[in-house]
ROVEXMI-8822 format. One record per residue (C-alpha): x negated, y, z; residue number from 0. Coordinates in steps of 0.02 Angstrom, whole numbers. Layout:
{rec {X, Y, Z}, NUM}
...
//
This chain:
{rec {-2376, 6452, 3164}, 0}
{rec {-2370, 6443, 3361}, 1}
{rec {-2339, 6263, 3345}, 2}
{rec {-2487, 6255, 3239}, 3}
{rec {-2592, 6373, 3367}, 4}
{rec {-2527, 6254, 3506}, 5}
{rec {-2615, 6103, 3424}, 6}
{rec {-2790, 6173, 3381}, 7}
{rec {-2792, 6224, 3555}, 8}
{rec {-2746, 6051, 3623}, 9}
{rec {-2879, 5970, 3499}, 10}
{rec {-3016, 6120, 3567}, 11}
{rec {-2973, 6090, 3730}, 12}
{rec {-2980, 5877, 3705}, 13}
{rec {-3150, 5901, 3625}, 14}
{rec {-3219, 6016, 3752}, 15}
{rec {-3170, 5864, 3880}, 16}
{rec {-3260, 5743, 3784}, 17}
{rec {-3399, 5842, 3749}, 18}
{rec {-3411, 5890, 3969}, 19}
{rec {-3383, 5699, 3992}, 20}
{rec {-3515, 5659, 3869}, 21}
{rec {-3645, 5776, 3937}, 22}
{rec {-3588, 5724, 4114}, 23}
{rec {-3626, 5521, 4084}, 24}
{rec {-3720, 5437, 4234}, 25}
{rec {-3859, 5313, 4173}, 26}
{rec {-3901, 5204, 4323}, 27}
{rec {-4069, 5153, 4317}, 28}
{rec {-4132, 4997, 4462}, 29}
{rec {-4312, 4955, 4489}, 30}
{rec {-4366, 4829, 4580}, 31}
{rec {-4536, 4811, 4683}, 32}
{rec {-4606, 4658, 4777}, 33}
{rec {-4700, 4768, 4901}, 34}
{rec {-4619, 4901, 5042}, 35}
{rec {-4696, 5071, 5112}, 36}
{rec {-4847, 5088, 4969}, 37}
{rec {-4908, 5194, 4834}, 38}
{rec {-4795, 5093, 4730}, 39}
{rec {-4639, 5148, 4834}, 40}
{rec {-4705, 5335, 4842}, 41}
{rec {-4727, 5333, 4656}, 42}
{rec {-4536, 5280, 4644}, 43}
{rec {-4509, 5454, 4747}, 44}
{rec {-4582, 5550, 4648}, 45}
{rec {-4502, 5482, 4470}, 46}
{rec {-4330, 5495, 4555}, 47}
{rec {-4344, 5668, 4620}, 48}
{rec {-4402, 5719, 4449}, 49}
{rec {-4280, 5630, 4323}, 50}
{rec {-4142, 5655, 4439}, 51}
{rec {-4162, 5847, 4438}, 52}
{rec {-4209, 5876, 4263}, 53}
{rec {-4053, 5751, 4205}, 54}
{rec {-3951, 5862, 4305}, 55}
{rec {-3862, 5700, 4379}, 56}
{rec {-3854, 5607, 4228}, 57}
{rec {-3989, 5470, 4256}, 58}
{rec {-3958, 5398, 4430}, 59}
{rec {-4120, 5300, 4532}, 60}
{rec {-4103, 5176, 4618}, 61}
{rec {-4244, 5096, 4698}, 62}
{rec {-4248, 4932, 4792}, 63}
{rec {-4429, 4848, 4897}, 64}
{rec {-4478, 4706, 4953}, 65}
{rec {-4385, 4604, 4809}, 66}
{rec {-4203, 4655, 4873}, 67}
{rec {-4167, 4631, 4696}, 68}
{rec {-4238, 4446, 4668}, 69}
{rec {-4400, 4356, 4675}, 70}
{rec {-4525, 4461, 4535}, 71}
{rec {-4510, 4310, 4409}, 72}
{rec {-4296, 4348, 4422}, 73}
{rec {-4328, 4543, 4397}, 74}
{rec {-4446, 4510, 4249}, 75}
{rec {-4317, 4400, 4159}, 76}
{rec {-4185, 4530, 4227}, 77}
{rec {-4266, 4673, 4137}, 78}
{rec {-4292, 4569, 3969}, 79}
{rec {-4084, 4547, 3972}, 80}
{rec {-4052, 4718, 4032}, 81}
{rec {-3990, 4673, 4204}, 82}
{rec {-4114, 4743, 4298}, 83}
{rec {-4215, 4918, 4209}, 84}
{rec {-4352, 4917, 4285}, 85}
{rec {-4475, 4801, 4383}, 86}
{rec {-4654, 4833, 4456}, 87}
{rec {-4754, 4681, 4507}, 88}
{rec {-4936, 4656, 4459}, 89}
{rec {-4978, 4631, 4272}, 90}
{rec {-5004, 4446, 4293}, 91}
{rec {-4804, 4389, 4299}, 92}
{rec {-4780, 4466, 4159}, 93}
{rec {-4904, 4355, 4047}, 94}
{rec {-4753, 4232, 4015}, 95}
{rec {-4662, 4349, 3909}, 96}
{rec {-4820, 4451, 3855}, 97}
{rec {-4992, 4364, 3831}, 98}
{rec {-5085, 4516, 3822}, 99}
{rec {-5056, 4566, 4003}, 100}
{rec {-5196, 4449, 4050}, 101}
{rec {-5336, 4560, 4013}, 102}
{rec {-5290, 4668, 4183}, 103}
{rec {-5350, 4511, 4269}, 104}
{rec {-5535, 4503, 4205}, 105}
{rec {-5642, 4576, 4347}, 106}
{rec {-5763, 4696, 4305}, 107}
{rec {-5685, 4829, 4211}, 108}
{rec {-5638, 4954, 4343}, 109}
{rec {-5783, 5029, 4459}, 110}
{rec {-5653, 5118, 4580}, 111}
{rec {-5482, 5141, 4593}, 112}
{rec {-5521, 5325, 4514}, 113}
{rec {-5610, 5243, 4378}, 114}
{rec {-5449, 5128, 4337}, 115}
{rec {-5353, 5287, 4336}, 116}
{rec {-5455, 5378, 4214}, 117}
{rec {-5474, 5205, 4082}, 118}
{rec {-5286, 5184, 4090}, 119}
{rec {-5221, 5374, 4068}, 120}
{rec {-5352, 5375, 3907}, 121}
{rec {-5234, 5420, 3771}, 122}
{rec {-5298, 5277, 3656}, 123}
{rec {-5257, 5163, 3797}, 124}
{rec {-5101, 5224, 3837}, 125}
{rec {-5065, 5203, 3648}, 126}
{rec {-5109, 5022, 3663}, 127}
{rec {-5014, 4977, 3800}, 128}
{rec {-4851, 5052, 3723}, 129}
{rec {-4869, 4900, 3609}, 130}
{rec {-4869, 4777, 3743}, 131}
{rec {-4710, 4680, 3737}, 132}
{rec {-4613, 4754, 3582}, 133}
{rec {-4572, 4603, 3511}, 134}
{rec {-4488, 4538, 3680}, 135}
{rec {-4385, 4724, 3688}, 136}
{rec {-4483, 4759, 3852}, 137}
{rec {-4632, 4880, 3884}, 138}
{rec {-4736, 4947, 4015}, 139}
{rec {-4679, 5123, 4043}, 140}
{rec {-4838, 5140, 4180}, 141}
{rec {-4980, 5041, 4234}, 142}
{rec {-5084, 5086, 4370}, 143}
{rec {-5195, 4986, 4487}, 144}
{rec {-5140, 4958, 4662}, 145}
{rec {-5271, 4951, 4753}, 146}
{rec {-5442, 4823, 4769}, 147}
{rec {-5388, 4648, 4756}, 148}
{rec {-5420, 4565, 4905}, 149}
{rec {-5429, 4374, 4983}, 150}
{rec {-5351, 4327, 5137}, 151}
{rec {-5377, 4127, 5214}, 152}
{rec {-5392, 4056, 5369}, 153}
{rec {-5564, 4000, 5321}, 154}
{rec {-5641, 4172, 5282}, 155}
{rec {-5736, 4192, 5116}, 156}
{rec {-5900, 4234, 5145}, 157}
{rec {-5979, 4185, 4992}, 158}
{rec {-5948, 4081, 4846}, 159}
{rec {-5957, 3930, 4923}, 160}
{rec {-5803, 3965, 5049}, 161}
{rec {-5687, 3936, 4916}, 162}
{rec {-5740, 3758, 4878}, 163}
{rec {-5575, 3660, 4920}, 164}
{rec {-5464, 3808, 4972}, 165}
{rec {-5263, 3806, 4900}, 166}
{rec {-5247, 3999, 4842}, 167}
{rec {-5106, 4087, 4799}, 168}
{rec {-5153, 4191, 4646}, 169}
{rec {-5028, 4308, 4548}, 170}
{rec {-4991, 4206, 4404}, 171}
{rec {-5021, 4056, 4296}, 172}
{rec {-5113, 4107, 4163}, 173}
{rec {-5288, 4046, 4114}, 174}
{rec {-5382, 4211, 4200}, 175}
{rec {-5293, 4187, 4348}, 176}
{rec {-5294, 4003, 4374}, 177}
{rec {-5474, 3947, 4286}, 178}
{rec {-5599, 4054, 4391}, 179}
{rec {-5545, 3998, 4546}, 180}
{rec {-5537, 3815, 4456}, 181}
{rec {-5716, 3872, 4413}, 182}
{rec {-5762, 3913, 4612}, 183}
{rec {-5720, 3747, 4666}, 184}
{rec {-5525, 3798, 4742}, 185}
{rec {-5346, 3762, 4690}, 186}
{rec {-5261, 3912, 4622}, 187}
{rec {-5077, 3897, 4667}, 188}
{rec {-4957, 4038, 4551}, 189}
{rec {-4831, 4103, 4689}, 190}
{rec {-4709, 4255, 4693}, 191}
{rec {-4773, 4364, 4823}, 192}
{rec {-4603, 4357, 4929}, 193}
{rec {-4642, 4164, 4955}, 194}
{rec {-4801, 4185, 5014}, 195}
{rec {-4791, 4245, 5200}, 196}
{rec {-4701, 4042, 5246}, 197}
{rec {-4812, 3964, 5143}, 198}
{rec {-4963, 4033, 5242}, 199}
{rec {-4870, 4021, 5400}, 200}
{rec {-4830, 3841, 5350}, 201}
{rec {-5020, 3789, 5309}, 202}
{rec {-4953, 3766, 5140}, 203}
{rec {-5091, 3869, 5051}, 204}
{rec {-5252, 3906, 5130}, 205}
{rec {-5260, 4082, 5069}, 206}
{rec {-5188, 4206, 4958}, 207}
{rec {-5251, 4350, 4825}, 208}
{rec {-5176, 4504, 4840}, 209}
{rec {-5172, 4714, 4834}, 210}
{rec {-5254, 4772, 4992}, 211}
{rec {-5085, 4862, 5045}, 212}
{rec {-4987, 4707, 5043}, 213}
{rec {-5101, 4619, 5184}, 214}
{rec {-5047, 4778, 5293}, 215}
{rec {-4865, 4810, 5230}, 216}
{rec {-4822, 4631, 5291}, 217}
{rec {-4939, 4614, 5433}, 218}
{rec {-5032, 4473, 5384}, 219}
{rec {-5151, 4508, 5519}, 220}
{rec {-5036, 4396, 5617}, 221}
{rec {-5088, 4231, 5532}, 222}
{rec {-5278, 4258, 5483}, 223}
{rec {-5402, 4384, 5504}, 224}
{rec {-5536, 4374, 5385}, 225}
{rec {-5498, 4490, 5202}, 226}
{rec {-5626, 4498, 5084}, 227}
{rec {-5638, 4595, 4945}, 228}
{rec {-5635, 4526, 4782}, 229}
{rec {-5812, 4603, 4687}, 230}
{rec {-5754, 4736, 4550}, 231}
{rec {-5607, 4662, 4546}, 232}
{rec {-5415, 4766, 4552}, 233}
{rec {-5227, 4708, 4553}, 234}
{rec {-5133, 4826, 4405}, 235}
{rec {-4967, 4851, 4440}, 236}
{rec {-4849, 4916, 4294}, 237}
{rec {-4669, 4976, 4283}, 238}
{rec {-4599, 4837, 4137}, 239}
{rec {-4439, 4935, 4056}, 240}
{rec {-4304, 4890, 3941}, 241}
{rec {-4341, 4945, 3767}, 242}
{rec {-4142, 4963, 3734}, 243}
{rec {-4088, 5039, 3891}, 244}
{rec {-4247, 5184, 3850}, 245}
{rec {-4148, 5201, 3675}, 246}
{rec {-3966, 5212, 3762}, 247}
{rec {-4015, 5343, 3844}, 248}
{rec {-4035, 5471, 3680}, 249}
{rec {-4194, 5575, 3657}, 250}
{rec {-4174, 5716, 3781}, 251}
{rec {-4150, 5594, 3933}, 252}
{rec {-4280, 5478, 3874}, 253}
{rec {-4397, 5603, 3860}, 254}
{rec {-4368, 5650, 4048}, 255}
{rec {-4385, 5472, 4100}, 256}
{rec {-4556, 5469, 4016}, 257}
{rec {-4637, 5613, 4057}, 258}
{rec {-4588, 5591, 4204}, 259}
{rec {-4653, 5415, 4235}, 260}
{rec {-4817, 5488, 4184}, 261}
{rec {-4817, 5636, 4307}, 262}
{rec {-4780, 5501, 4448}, 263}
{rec {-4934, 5419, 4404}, 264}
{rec {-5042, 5532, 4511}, 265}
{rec {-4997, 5466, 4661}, 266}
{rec {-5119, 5307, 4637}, 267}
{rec {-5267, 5423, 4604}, 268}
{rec {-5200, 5527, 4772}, 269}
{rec {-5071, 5454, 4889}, 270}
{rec {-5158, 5299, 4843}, 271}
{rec {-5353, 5330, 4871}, 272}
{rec {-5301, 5423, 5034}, 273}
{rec {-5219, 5249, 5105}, 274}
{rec {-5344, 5155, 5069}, 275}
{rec {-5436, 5226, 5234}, 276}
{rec {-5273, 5201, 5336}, 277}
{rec {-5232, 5024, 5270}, 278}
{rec {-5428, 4976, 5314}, 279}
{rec {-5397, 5067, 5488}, 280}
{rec {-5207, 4972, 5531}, 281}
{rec {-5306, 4815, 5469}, 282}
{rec {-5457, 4816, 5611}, 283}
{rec {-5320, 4904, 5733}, 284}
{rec {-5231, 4739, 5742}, 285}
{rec {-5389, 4634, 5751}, 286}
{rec {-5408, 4605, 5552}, 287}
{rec {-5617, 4601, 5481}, 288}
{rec {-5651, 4661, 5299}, 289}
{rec {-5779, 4574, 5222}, 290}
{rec {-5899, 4612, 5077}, 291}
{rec {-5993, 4500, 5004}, 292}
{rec {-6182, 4519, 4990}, 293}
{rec {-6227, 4581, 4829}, 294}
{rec {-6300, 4392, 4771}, 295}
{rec {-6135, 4326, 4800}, 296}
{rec {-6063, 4460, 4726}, 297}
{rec {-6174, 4437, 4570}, 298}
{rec {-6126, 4259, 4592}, 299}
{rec {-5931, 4271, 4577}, 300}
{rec {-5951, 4399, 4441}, 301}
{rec {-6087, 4271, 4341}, 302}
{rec {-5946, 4120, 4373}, 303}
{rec {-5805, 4185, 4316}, 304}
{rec {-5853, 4309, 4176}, 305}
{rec {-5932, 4135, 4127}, 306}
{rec {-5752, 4075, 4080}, 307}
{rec {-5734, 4225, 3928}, 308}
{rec {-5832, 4188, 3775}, 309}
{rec {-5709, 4037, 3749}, 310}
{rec {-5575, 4088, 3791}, 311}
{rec {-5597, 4265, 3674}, 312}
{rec {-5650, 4150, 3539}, 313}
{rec {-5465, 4065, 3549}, 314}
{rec {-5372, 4229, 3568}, 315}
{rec {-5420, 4365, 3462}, 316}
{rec {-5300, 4474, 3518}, 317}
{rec {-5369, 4466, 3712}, 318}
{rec {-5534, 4491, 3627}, 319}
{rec {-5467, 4649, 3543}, 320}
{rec {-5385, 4716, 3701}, 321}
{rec {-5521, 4666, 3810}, 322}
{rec {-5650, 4773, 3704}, 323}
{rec {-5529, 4919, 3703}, 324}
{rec {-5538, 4922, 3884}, 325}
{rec {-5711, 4911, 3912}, 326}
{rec {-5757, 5047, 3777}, 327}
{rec {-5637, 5167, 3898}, 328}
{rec {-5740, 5103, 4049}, 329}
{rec {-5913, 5143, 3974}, 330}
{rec {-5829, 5330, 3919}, 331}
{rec {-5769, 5355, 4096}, 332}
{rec {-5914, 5272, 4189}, 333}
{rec {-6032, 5382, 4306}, 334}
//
């Protein structure tokens, strides 16, 4: 009987281990970002703060700027194996392994960086983005925008016609990226954003596209001086996940990981907004001019490159689809 006693406590006592070792279980979880001190990297606090403390330890985050983990095409094929969890570039290099990420790229949607906020948290939005990716095992567990797009080259863009023989860095190779430009009379150029600093240094390019906070965060003010913003136009940035490393982690933790993702998001509506006044001040500080184009050239760009959709939605139903989605939220949200 005591021998007997002896055993169920020794099988007790082995499952109470397992069951502490189980509960106990560190899930690592890397992200990537391309870009250093910005809303994207004060998003990342926020998320870790609040999975780390409501895990209770078990979900570690790690988070890594200014590509420490690999140039953003290396993270995005690093988060389709599983290498890498999570990575957070704009929208537009991740069209290879998800077509419908292009419709981020049409201007014209967004009024405001608060507008953007509001079409994107819409829950029937939300709902469609989910979608983005599943058959790939990847999705985008946030998008925000990060800021106005904005052009940078040593021949300033003053209107339309400035971009007539200009080689541009844009954020992908997609049609929307690459065909407007085509359509303005420049030479789109798809680049990671880590390579672009030497290129421009080298005379390589002419000018780049960008987030505002990137011209700043890497003070490009040292090579030209001359930004302009890009009219109605806004780089989306979203967190691309592993659809099997979410599942690893059971219900409870995943759970965590989402909600809080989605609390994190309010940073680009706040932390965001607010730096937009101290990235335009740090930009004229060091002898940088923002430019806006009149509002004929701004009608102008719009005109040329929205000119470039009926075709193109005509060979892609599902950007139609998407694209429609999006601009139903708009006109809800819209002042």
């Amino acid at each position: 009987m005591k021998s007997m006693i002896v055993r169920l406590a020794t099988i007790l006592a082995v499952s109470l281990f397992a069951m502490s070792a189980s509960n106990a279980q560190q899930f690592t979880m890397r992200i990537s970002s391309p870009t250093i001190n910005d809303v994207v990297q004060e998003w990342a606090k926020v998320f870790k703060e609040g999975v780390e403390t409501r895990s209770k330890g078990r979900i570690k985050v790690e988070f890594y700027p200014a590509n420490q983990l690999g140039q953003i095409p290396a993270t995005v094929e690093g988060v389709a194996l599983g290498t890498i969890q999570m990575t957070i570039p704009a929208t537009g290099f991740f069209i290879g392994i998800e077509p419908r990420f292009q419709v981020f790229d049409i201007p014209g949607l967004f009024d405001s960086v608060e507008h953007a906020e509001k079409v994107l948290n819409d829950p029937q939005i939300r709902k469609r983005l989910s979608s983005f990716g599943e058959s790939k095992g990847v999705e985008p567990l946030f998008t925000a925008v990060n800021g106005p797009l904005m052009i940078l080259a040593y021949k300033p863009i003053r209107q339309v016609a400035d971009f007539q023989g200009q080689k541009i860095r844009v954020a992908g190779a997609a049609p929307l990226q690459v065909k407007p430009f085509e359509k303005l009379g420049a030479s789109p150029l798809s680049m990671p954003l880590g390579e672009v600093l030497p290129a421009m240094q080298n005379h390589t390019i002419d000018g780049l596209t960008a987030a505002f906070t990137v011209f700043t965060a890497f003070k490009y003010y040292d090579i030209a001086k001359g930004l302009t913003y890009l009219p109605k136009s806004y780089l989306v940035a979203s967190g691309l996940v592993n659809r099997a490393f979410m599942k690893s982690l059971g219900p409870e933790l995943e759970g965590i990981v989402r909600d809080e993702a989605h609390k994190a998001e309010k940073v680009f509506s706040t932390r965001g907004v607010e730096d937009l006044a101290r990235i335009q001040a740090d930009w004229k500080k060091n002898g940088g001019e923002l430019i806006t184009l009149s509002p004929a050239e701004s009608k102008r760009y719009l005109d040329d490159v929205t000119s470039l959709l009926p075709p193109m939605m005509a060979s892609n139903p599902q950007l139609k689809e998407d694209y429609e989605a999006l601009l139903a939220a708009a006109g809800k949200y819209r002042k």
